[in-house]
Every structure is written in C-alpha cells, then in structure tokens.
N, C-alpha and C positions, 0 to 999 in steps of 0.2 A: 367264422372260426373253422367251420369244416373245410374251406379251403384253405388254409393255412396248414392242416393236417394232412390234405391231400398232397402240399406240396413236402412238406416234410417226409411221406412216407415214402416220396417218390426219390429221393433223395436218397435217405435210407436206404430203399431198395439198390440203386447205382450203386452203394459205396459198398452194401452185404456184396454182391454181383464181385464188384473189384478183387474182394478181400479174397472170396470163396477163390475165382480164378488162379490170384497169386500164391494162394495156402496149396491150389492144388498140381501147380507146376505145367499147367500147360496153358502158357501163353508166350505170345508173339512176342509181343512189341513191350518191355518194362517201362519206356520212357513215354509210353502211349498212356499204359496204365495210370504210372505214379501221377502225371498230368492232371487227368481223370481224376483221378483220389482228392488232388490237392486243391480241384478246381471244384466241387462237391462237400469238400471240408470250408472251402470261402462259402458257397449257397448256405451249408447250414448254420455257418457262423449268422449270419443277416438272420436266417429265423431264429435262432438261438436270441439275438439281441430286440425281435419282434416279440418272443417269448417274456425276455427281462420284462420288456416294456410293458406290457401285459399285468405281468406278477406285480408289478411295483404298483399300477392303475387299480388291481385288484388287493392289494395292501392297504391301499391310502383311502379305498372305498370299502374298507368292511367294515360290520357294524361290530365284529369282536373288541371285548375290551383288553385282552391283551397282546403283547408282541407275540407272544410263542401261539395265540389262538390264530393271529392274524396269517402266521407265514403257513402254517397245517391247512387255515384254509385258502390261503393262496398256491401252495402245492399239490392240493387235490384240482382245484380248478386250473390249473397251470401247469400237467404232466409235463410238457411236452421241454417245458424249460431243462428237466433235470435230465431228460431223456439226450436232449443236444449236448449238454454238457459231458454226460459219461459215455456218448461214441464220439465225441470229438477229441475226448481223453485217448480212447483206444485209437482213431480211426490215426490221429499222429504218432502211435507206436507204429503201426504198422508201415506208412508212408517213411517212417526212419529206417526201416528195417531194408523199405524199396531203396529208399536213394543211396546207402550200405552198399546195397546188391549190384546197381547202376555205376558204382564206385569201380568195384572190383573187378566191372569186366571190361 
C-alpha cells in the first residue's frame, strides 16, 4: 500500500508543479505543459481505478452490518480514492482552460 501512495504523491506532486507554473505565467512551452497535465491525469486515472478496486475489496470484506457503516469504513481506509477523484475533478478544469489558451494563439 505504501507504494501505491508513493506513486500517487508523485504524481500529484507533477500535476501541483504544472498547475503552480501555468497560474504563474512564466513558462515556455503550453503545449509541453498541457501534454504533461494530460498525461498525469491518465497515471492517476489507473490509480484512481486501483483505489475503486481496493474500496470495493474492502466493502465486500467488512464485518459492518450495514451499507452506510460499510462505505465510512471503506473511506477511512481508502483516502486516496476520494483524493483521485477531486484533483482529477480540478486537474481537467485547468487543462480546459490550457487547451482555451493553446487555441488562441
């Protein structure tokens, strides 16, 4: 599990780098960047879907007797699932906003 985190964070860490770059207006290359983003947003799709796989494994094996005790505790032991899902939310705002950008000039 710890490497599974490890590579998640490293991931994360690329895509923070990208975004911080592009919010702060000095880079090179946009069509390098968005690449980048967009190829960072597939990695953490796959852990994201290693995450489901995971939560649902950890669902189907709990001793809770009900649904809503089961998924609480399949989200404490399964952060990382919810964590994928709300920068992958953001992380395609942003990549729209690049290819926008890519558009225009």
């Amino acid at each position: 599990m710890n490497q599974k985190i490890l590579n998640v964070d490293k991931i994360l860490d690329k895509i923070s780098s990208i975004i911080e770059t592009y919010e702060s207006g000095a880079f090179k290359d946009l069509h390098v960047m968005h690449r980048e983003l967009t190829c960072n947003m597939y990695y953490l799709s796959q852990e994201q879907v290693k995450a489901h796989q995971h939560w649902n494994k950890t669902y189907y094996n709990s001793k809770e007797k009900t649904n809503a005790a089961k998924e609480r505790e399949c989200d404490k032991l399964v952060p990382e699932l919810y964590l994928c899902r709300k920068i992958m939310e953001t992380a395609k705002g942003v990549s729209i906003a690049m290819g926008y950008e890519i558009k225009m000039n």
